[in-house]
N, C-alpha and C positions, 0 to 999 in steps of 0.2 A: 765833770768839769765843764765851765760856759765855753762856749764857741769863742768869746772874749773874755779878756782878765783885765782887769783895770788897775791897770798898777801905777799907785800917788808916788810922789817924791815929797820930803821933808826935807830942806835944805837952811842948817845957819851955818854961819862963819866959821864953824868947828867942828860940826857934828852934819848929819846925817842917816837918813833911813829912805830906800823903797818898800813900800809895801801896797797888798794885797788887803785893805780892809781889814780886818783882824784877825784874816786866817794865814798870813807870811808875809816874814818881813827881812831885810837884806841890811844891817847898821855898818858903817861907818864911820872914822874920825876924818876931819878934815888937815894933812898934816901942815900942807901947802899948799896954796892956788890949785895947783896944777895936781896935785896926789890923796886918792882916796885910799886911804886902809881899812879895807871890810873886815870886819871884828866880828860877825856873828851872822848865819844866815837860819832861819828856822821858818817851821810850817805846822800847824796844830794838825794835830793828831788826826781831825778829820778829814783831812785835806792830801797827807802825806801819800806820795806817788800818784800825785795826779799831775805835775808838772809845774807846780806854784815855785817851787826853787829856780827852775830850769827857765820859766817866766822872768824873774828877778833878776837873775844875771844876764839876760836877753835884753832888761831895761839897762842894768849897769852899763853894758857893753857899749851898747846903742847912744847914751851919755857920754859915756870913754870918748867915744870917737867925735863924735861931733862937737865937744867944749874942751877936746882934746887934755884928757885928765890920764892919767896912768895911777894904776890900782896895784897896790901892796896890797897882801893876804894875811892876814893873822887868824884864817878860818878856811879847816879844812875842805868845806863845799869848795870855795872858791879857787882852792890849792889844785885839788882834781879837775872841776872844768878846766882850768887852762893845760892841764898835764893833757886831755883831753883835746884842745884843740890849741896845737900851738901855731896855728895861723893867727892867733892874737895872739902870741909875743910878743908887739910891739908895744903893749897897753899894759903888759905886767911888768912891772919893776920889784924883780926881784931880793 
């Protein structure tokens, strides 16, 4: 894996994706203003356990807080980071 990851944001009015170029990508629907529901987190096959998920949700997070959005999970990556660190409970809306 690069010393750096360059990870884009896609952002419309309803939708949503972070990604990693075309090797992981983190979707989203936009429910409300303020509420991201990640729908699906994935990383190609040549990529997986090198950190590209754990990258992704490092960029969600770091969005969460600063444009102050609160993130519903409908994907289990997403579900376990926060079980994981529930020092961001304030950003999960359960």
């Amino acid at each position: 894996m690069p010393d750096t990851i360059a990870v884009q944001l896609e952002l419309s009015e309803y939708s949503g994706r972070f990604y990693i170029s075309d090797s992981a990508e983190m979707k989203f629907d936009v429910v409300e203003p303020a509420t991201f529901v990640v729908t699906h987190t994935g990383v190609s096959l040549v990529h997986r356990g090198e950190g590209y998920a754990q990258t992704l949700f490092e960029a969600l997070i770091a969005y969460a807080k600063e444009h102050e959005i609160k993130i519903e999970s409908r994907c289990s990556f997403i579900d376990k980071m926060f079980e994981r660190h529930p020092e961001l409970s304030r950003l999960w809306s359960k």
